[in-house]
C-alpha positions in Angstrom: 22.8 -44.5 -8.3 21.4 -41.0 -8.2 23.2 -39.0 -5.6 20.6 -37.8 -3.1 20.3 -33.3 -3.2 21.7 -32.1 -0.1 19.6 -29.4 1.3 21.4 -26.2 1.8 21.9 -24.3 5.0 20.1 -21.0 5.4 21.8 -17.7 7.1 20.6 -14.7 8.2 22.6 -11.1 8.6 21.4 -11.3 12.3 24.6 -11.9 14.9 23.7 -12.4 18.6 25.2 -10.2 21.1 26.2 -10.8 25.0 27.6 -8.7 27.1 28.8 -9.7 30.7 30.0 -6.7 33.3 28.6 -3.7 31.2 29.8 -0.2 32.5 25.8 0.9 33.1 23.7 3.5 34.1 20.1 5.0 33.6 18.3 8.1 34.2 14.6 9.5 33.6 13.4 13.2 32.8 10.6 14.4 34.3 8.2 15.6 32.8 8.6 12.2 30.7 10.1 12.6 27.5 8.2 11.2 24.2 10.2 8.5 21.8 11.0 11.6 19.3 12.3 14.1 21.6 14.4 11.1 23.4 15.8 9.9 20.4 16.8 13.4 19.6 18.8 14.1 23.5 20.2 10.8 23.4 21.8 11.5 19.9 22.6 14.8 21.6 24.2 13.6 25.1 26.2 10.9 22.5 28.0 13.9 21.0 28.9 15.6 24.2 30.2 12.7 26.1 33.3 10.2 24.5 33.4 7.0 25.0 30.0 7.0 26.2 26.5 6.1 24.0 23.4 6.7 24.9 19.8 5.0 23.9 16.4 6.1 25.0 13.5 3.2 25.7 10.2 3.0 27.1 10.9 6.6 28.8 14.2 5.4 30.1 17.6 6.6 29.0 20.3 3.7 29.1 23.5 5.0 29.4 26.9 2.7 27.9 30.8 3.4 28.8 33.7 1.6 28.0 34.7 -0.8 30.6 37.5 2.0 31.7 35.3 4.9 31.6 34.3 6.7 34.4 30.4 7.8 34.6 29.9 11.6 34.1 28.4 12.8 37.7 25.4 13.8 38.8 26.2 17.6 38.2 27.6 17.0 34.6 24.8 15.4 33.1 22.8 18.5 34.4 25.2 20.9 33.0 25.2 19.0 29.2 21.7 19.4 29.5 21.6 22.6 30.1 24.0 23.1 27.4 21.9 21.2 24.8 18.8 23.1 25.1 20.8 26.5 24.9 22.0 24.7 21.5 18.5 23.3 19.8 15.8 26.1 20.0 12.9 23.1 20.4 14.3 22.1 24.0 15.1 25.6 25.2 11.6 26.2 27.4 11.6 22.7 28.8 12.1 22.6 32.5 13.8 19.0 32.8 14.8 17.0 36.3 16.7 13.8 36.7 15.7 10.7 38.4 18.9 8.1 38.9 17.5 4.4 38.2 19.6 2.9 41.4 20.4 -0.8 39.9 20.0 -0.8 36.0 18.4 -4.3 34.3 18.2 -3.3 31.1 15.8 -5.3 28.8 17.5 -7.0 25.7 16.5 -4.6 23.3 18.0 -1.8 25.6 21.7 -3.8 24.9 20.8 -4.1 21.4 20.5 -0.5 20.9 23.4 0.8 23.1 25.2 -1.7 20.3 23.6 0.2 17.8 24.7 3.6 19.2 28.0 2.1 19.6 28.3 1.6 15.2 26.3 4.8 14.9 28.6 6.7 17.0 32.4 5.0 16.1 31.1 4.3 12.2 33.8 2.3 11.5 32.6 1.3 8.1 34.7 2.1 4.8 32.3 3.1 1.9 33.3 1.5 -1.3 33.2 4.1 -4.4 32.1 1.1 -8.0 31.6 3.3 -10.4 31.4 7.1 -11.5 29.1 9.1 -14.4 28.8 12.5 -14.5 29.8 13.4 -10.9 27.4 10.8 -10.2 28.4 7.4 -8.2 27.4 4.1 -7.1 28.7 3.3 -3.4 28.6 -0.1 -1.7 27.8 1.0 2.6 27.3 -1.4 5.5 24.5 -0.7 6.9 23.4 -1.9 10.4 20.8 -1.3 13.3 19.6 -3.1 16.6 17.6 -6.7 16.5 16.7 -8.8 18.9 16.2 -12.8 18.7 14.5 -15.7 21.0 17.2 -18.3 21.5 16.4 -20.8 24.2 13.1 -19.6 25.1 14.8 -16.4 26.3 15.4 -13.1 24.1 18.9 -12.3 23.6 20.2 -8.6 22.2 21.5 -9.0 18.2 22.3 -6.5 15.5 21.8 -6.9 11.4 24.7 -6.0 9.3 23.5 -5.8 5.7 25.1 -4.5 2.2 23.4 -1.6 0.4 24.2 0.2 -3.0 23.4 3.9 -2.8 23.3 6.1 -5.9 25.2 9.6 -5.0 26.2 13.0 -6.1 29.8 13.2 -6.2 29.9 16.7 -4.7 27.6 18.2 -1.8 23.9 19.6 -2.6 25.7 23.5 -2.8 27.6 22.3 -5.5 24.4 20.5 -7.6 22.4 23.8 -7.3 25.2 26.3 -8.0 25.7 24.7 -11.4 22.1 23.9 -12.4 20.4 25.8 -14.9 17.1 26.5 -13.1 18.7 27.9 -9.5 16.9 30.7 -10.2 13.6 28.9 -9.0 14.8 26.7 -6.1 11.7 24.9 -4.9 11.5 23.0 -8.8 15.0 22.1 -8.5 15.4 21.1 -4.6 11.7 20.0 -3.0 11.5 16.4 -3.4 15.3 15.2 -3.5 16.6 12.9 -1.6 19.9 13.9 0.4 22.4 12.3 2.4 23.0 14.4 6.2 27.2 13.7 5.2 27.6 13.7 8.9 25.5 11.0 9.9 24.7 8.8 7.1 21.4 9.2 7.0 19.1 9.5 4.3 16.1 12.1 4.9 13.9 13.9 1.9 14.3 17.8 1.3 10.4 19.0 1.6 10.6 22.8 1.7 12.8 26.0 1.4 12.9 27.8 4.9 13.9 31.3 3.7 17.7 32.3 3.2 21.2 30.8 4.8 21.6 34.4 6.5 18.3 34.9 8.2 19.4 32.2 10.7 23.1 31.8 10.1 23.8 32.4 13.4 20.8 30.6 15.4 22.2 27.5 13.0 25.8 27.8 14.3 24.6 27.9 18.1 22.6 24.1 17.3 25.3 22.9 14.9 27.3 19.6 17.0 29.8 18.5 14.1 32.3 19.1 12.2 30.9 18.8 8.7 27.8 21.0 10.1 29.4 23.7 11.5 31.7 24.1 8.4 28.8 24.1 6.0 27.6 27.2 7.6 30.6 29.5 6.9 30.0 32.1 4.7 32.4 31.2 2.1 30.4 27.7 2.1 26.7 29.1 2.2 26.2 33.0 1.4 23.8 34.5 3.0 21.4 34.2 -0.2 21.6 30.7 -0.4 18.4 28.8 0.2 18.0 27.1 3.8 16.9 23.3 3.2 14.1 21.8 5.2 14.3 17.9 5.6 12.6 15.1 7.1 14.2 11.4 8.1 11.8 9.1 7.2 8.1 9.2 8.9 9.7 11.9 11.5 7.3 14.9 11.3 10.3 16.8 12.7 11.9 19.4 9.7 15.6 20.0 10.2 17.4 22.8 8.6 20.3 22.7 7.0 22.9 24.6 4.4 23.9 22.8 1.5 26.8 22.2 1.8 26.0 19.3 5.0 24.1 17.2 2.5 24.9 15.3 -0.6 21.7 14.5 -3.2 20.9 10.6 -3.6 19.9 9.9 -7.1 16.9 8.3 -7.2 14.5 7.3 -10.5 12.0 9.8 -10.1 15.3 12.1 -9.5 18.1 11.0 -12.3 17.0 13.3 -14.6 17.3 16.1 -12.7 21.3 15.2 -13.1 21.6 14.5 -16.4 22.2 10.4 -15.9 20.6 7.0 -17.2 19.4 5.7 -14.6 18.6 2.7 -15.7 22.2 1.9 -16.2 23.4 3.1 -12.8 21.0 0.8 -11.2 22.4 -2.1 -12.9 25.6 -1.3 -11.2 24.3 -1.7 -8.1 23.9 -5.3 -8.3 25.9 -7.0 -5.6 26.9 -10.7 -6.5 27.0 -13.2 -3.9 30.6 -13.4 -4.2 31.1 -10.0 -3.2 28.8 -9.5 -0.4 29.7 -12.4 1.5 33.2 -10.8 1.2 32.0 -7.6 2.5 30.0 -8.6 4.9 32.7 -10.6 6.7 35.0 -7.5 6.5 32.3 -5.4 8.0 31.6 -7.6 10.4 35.3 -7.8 11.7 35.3 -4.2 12.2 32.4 -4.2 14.1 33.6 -7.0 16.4 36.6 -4.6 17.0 34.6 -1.5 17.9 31.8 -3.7 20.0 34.4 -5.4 22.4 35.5 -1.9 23.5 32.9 -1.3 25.2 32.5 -5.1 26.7 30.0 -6.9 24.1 31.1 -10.3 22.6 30.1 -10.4 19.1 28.8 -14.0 18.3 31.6 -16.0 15.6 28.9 -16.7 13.1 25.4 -14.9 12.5 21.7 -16.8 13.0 22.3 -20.2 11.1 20.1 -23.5 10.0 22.5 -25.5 11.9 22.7 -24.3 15.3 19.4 -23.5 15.3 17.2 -25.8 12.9 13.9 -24.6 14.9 14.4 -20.8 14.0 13.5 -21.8 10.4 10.5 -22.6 8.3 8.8 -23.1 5.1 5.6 -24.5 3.8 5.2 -28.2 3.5 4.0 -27.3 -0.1 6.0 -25.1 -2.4 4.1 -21.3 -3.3 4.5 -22.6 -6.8 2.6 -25.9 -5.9 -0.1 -24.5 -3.7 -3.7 -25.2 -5.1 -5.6 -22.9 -6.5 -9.4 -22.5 -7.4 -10.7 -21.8 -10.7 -14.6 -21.8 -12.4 -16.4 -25.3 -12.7 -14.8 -26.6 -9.5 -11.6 -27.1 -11.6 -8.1 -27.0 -9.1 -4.9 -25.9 -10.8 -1.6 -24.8 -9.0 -0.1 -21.3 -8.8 2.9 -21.9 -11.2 -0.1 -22.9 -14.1 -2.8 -19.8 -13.9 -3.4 -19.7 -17.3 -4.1 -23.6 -18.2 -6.3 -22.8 -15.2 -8.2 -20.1 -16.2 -8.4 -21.6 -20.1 -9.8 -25.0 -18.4 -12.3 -24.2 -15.7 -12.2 -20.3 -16.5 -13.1 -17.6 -13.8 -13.8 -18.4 -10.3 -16.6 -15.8 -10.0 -18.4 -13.8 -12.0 -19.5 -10.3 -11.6 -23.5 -10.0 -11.5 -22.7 -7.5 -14.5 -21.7 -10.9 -16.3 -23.7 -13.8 -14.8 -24.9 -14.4 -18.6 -22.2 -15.2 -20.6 -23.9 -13.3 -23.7 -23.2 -10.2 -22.0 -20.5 -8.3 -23.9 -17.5 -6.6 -22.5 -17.9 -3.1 -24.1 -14.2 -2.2 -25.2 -13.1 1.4 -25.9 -9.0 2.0 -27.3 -7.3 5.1 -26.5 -4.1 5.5 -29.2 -1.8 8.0 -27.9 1.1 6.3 -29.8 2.1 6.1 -33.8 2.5 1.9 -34.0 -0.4 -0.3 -35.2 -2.3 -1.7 -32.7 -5.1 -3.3 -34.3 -3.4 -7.0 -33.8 -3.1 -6.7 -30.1 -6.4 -5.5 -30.0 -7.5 -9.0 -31.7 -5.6 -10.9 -29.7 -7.3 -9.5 -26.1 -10.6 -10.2 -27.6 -9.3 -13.8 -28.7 -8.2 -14.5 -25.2 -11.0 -13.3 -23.4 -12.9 -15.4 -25.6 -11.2 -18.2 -24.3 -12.0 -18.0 -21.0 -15.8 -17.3 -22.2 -16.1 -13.5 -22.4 -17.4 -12.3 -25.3 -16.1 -8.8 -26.4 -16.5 -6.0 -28.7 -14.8 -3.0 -29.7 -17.6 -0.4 -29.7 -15.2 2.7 -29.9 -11.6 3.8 -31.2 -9.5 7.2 -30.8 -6.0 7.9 -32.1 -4.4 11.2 -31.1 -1.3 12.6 -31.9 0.9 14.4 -29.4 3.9 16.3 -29.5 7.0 14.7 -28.2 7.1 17.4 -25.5 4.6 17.0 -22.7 2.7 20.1 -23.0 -0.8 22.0 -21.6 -1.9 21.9 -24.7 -0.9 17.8 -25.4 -3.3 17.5 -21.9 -6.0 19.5 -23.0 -6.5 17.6 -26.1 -6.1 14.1 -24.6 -8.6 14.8 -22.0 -10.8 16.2 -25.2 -9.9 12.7 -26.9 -11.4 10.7 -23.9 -14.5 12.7 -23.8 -15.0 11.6 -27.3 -14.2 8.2 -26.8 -17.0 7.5 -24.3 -19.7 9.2 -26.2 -20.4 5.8 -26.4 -20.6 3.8 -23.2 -17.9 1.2 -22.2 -16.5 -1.3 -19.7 -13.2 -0.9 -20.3 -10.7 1.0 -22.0 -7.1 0.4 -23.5 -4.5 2.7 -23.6 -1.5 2.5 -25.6 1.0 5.1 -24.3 4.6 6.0 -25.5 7.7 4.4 -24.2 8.4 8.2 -22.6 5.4 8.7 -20.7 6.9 6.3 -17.9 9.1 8.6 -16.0 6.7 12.0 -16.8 5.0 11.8 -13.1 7.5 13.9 -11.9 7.3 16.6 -14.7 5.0 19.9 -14.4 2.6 19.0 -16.3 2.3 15.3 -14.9 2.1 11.8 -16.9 -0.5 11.0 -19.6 -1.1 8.0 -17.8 -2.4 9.3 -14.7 -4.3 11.9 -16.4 -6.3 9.2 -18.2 -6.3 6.9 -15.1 -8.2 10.2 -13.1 -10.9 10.8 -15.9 -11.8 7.2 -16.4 -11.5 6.2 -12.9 -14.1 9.3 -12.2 -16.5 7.8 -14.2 -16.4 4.2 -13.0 -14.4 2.4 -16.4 -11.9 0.8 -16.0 -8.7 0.6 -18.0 -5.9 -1.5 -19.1 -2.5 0.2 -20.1 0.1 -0.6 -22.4 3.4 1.3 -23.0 4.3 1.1 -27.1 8.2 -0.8 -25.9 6.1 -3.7 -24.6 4.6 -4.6 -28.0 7.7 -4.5 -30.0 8.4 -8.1 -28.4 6.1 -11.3 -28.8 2.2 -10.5 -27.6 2.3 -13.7 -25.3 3.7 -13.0 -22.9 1.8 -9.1 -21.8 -1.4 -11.0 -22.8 -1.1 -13.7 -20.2 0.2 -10.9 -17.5 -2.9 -8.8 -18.3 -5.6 -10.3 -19.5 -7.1 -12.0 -15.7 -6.3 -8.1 -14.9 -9.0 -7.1 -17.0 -11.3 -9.9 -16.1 -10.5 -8.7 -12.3 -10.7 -4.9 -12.9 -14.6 -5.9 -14.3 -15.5 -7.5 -10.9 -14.4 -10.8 -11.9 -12.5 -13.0 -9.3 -10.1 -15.0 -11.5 -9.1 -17.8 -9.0 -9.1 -17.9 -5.2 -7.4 -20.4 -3.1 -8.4 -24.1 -3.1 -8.8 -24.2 0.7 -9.9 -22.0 2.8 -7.4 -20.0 5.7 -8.2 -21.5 8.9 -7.3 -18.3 10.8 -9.7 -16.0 10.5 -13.0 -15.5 8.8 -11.9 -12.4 7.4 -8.9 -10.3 6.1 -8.3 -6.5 5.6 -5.5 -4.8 4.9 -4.9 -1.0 6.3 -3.1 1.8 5.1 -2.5 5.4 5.6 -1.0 7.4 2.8 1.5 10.4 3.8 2.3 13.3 1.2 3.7 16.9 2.6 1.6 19.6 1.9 4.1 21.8 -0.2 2.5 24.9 0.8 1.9 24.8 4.3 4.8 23.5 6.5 5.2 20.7 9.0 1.3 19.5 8.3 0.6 16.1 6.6 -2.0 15.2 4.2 -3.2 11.5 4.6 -6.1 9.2 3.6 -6.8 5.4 5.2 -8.0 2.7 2.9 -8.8 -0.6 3.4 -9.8 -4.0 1.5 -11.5 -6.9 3.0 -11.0 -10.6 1.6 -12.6 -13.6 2.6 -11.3 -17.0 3.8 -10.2 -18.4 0.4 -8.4 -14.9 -0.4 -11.1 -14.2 -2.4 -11.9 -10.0 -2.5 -15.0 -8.7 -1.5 -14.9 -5.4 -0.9 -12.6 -2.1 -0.7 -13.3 0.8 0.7 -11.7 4.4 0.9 -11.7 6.8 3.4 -13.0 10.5 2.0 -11.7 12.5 4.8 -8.0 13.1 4.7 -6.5 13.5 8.4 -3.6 14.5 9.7 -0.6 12.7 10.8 -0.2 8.5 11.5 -2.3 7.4 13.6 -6.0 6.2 12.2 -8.9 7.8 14.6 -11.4 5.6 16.4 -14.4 7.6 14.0 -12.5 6.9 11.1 -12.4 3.2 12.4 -16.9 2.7 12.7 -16.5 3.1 9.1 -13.8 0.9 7.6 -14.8 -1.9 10.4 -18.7 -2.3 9.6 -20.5 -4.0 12.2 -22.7 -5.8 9.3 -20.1 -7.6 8.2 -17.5 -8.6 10.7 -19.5 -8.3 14.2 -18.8 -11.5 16.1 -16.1 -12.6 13.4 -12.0 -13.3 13.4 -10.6 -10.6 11.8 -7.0 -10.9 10.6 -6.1 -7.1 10.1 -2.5 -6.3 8.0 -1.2 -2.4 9.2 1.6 -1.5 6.4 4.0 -0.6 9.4 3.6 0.3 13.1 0.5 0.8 14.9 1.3 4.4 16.7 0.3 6.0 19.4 -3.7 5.0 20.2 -4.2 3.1 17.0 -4.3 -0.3 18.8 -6.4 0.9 21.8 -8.9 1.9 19.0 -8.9 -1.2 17.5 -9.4 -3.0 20.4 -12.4 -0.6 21.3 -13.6 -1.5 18.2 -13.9 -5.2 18.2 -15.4 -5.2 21.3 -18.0 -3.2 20.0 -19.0 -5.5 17.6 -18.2 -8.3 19.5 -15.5 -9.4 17.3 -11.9 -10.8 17.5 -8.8 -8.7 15.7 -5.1 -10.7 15.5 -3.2 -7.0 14.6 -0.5 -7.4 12.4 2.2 -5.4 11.9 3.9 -5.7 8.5 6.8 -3.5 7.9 8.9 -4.0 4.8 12.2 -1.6 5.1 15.0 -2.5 7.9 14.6 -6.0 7.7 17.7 -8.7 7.6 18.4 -10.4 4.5 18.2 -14.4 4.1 20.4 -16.7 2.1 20.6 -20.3 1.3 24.4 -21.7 1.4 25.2 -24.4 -0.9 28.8 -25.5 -1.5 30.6 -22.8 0.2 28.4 -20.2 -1.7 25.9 -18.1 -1.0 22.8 -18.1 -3.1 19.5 -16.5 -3.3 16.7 -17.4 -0.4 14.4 -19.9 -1.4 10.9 -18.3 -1.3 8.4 -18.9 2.0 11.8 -18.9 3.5 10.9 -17.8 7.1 13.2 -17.1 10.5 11.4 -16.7 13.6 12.5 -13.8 15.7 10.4 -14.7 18.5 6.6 -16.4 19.3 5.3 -12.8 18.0 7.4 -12.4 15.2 9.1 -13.5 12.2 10.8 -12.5 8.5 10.0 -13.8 6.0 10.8 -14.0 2.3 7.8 -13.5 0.0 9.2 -13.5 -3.9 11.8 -14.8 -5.8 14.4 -12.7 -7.8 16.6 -13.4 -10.3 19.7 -13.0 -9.9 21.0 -10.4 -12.2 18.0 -8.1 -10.6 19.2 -7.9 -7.0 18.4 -10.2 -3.6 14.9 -10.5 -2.1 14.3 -8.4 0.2 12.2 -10.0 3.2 9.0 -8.7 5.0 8.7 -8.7 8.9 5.8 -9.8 10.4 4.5 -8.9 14.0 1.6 -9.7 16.1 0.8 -7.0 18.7 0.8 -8.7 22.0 -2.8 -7.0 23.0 -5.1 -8.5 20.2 -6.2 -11.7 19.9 -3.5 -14.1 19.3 -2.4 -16.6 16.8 0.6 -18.7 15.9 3.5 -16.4 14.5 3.9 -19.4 12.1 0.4 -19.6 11.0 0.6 -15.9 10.7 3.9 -16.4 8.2 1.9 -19.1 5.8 -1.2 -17.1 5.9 0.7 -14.2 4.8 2.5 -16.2 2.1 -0.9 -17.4 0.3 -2.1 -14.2 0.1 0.6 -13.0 -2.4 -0.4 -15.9 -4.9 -3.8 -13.7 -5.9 -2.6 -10.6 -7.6 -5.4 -11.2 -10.8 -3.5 -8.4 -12.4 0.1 -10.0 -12.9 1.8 -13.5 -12.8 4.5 -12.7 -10.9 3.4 -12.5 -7.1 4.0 -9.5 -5.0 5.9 -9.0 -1.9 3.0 -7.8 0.1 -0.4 -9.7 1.0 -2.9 -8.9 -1.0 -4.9 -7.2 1.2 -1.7 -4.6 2.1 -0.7 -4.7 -2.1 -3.9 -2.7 -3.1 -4.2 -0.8 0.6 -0.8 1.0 -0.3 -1.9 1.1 -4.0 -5.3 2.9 -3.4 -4.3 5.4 -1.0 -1.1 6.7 -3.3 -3.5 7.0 -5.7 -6.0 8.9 -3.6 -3.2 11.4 -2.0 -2.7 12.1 -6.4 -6.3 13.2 -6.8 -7.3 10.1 -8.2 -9.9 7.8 -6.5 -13.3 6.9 -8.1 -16.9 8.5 -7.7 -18.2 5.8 -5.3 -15.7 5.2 -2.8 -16.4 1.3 -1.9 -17.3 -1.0 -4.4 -16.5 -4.9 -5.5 -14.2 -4.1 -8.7 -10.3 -4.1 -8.1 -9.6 -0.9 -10.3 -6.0 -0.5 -8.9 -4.8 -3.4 -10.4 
């Protein structure tokens, strides 16, 4: 008798807090304080008060002491104010009053973050040195922040404790600079790095040189709250020549300055060569197994039961689990792999078999450029590398052929470039694809060298976005192949790009067998950041979006030509991504990669009552999310994909790929509905979400992000890099 598979047990990093007599109190500022400014004092009034931690929410501050602690007094908190805005220059003309909140009933995700301030603050995590190259290392950190999770119908505070590998310099950012051979020219060596602030933690990006260490030496010194700060500023540690470092954490606007010697360099991939490492290989030390993380987890976690219970909270003895609470979790009653699939001639396949799909009832649309099949995909071939191409070449036409597209070669260049990526090596590549498309084409392919992968970040830029811009300009499309991906069997880079070029065309490939009962549309929004190197503390940004329809199929993109500042997308900007003509009167599903900020959802809502339409917002963030797991015998493997926990009836993670092991552990998306647009099942919202990573026409593997987010985030990087095409809508997926 076949012994029946026992289903495994699936964890979280999420573990439930409860606190029963907390030593409390709360206080508002008037004139209100905004989230960025009250982030910034509470981080302050944490410094200047022990065993006392302070969170600011919804305009409140929420104020934390251990159980013996006695509450500064009215007077005190006055005179630490006072003191901090003598200290930090951007508080010192704000005229500030305190209003006492009598009894304090602070929301859930008030305790969550007072937990939060309480890691933050204590940081009693060890940091775990693996290995070490070239005063470069790979470091194993907890890292942790407030959560909060619907248990019983009632919200309950929680934190995440989560593993991380972190790719460091060995010594601080003074010592990188002193010894590089280009400190002559500081901005090329420092703009663009990411640092570590040594005191903190945290992670923030350096994004311009504010003058020298000495003009403000002593203005730095007066704002300066630690140790490690206060030392970095002594002359001996940063002479008065030494360039001042600008940095921003994360989407803050806010630039901080600091001296070198505060922050240590991450190494990242667009960064590593700056160092003088492989990158390549220090990643693949950064692979945690299984083993080890549920070993550090559970040592982590016992240090943060120890510092939590001094100030009064109970840390639960095991974190979110299938057992205790079955209901939390979900997956779809089909499998990703398994879900049905829509290809030409009515013919149904299933995700995990594209290509017998595609060679059976071939595309699901055709373009009206190729409505008759005798129409012949014009193909152009850019060489830029020494290897023979000509077989790969046969083998595209062969398959496209297959799926019944005829196709021609009507044009060839070869050109030869130095090994060094030079002005000249551009000049005559962009002179090689004028000549290519004296005669007309639909498509080009590019064969690149192996090197031209990691040359974005040199002066002169990559070859492959050089071509990308020219072609894109002029409407072709292109296909790309690096020369390392040929020296292996042709299979399997044929079957990854060959619906890519059928898409890229205006082709839709497949779509899904039945429709999405949610809405009657889909759209994906994005806004793409990059600093403006010359002009400090300003943004440049662009909004795209693409619309799909009920069976995922796309219909339509469309980019924004106006760049605008900062986050939040203005209502103008809105009347023309959000066409009446199309989705008046309509259910519109809309994906914002991130937050909706400030007005943003106001707008919206203006919007679709405009047009007399219905908008479920969805917010889909992808970093600061808990990891899941499956447990099976005692061990802890990799989440199965659809693998969902629901944090709430608004809001969920969930897990949207599957990774093999020796490349890492999925990283989960989290998904929330705003509470003021129109509403929709948080689990609906999950499987919806779900299907629309299974119709990326340009790869087999499926992506982490819905399709309608995948090319949002896609098009607008491209268009902050100069490179969008001529006609800014259109029906062709060129970002593929």
């Amino acid at each position: 008798m076949t012994a029946t598979p026992v289903p495994p047990i699936y964890l979280s990093e999420i573990f439930p807090l409860t606190i029963s007599e907390p030593n409390l109190m709360g206080f508002r500022l008037t004139p209100e304080v905004e989230r960025e400014v009250g982030n910034r004092l509470s981080f302050y009034f944490c410094r200047k008060f022990p065993e006392l931690v302070v969170t600011w929410h919804e305009g409140l501050f929420w104020v934390l002491g251990t159980p013996t602690r006695q509450m500064p007094s009215p007077s005190e908190w006055k005179n630490t104010l006072k003191n901090i805005q003598q200290e930090v220059e951007d508080f010192s003309h704000c005229y500030w009053s305190f209003q006492w909140v009598r009894q304090p009933a602070p929301k859930p995700e008030v305790l969550a973050q007072l937990a939060f301030q309480i890691l933050r603050t204590d940081r009693p995590f060890s940091v775990m040195p693996v290995v070490s190259d070239q005063n470069v290392e790979v470091k194993r950190e907890a890292k942790f922040w407030a959560e909060t999770i619907e248990l019983d119908d009632k919200l309950q505070p929680a934190f995440t404790l989560t593993i991380n590998s972190s790719i460091l310099f060995t010594g601080t950012l003074s010592d990188f600079y002193q010894h590089h051979p280009f400190r002559q020219d500081p901005k090329t060596v420092l703009i663009g790095l990411k640092v570590q602030d040594i005191e903190s933690g945290s992670s923030a990006t350096i994004v311009q040189i504010a003058r020298t260490v000495g003009e403000h030496r002593q203005d730095l010194l007066k704002q300066a709250t630690g140790s490690i700060s206060k030392e970095a500023l002594k002359p001996e540690n940063a002479p008065d020549d030494q360039p001042l470092v600008a940095v921003q954490f994360g989407k803050n606007r806010k630039q901080f300055h600091y001296a070198m010697a505060a922050l240590r360099p991450l190494i990242t991939a667009s960064t590593a060569e700056r160092f003088g490492v492989d990158y390549g290989k220090l990643l693949k030390k950064t692979k945690i197994s299984y083993s080890d993380r549920r070993k550090l987890l559970d040592e982590h976690k016992q240090k943060a039961v120890v510092v939590l219970e001094s100030y009064g909270f109970k840390v639960a003895d095991r974190c979110i689990n299938s057992i205790e609470h079955t209901n939390l979790f979900w997956q779809p009653q089909t499998s990703l792999e398994k879900t049905e699939l829509l290809f030409g001639k009515g013919f149904k396949g299933i995700q995990s078999k594209i290509i017998p799909g595609l060679k059976q009832g071939g595309v699901y649309r055709r373009h009206s450029e190729y409505l008759n099949p005798s129409r012949k995909i014009r193909l152009g071939a850019l060489k830029l590398v020494e290897m023979k191409v000509s077989p790969f070449i046969k083998e595209v036409i062969k398959q496209l052929g297959n799926y019944g597209f005829q196709c021609e070669v009507v044009n060839q260049v070869a050109v030869s470039i130095p090994k060094q990526n030079s002005n000249d090596a551009h000049s005559e590549v962009e002179q090689s694809v004028n000549d290519l498309l004296i005669i007309p084409v639909d498509i080009v392919l590019v064969f690149l060298p192996k090197s031209d992968r990691n040359a974005d970040n040199s002066e002169q830029g990559s070859f492959y976005h050089q071509i990308y811009s020219l072609l894109l300009n002029r409407q072709i499309a292109s296909q790309f192949i690096y020369e390392d991906t040929l020296e292996v069997s042709y299979q399997y880079i044929l079957n990854q790009i060959i619906p890519g070029i059928l898409a890229k065309l205006g082709n839709i490939p497949f779509v899904l067998a039945e429709p999405l009962q949610i809405a009657d549309y889909f759209i994906g929004l994005d806004i793409a950041r990059a600093s403006k190197k010359n002009l400090p503390g300003t943004l440049n940004a662009c909004a795209s979006v693409r619309l799909y329809g009920q069976r995922g199929e796309f219909l339509n993109y469309r980019l924004e030509s106006e760049l605008i500042e900062g986050e939040e997308i203005p209502q103008r900007l809105l009347e023309k991504l959000l066409p009446k003509a199309t989705l008046g009167g309509k259910v519109v599903l809309i994906y914002r990669d991130g937050r909706f900020v400030n007005r943003e959802v106001e707008n919206f809502l203006a919007r679709a009552k405009a047009i007399n339409a219905k908008f479920i917002l969805v917010e889909c963030k992808k970093s600061g999310i808990p990891r899941l797991y499956n447990f099976q015998q005692k061990e802890l493997t990799a989440p199965t994909q659809g693998l969902a926990l629901r944090l709430s009836s608004r809001e969920a993670i969930v897990v949207t790929t599957k990774v093999a092991a020796n490349l890492g552990l999925a990283r989960p998306l989290r998904l929330k509905i705003h509470k003021d647009g129109h509403q929709a099942s948080i689990e609906t919202v999950v499987e919806t979400t779900l299907k629309l990573t299974l119709l990326h026409h340009g790869a087999l593997k499926t992506p982490r992000l819905p399709m309608p987010l995948y090319g949002a985030d896609r098009m607008a990087k491209l268009r902050l890099n100069g490179i969008y095409p001529s006609i800014l809508e259109g029906d062709r997926q060129f970002w593929l």
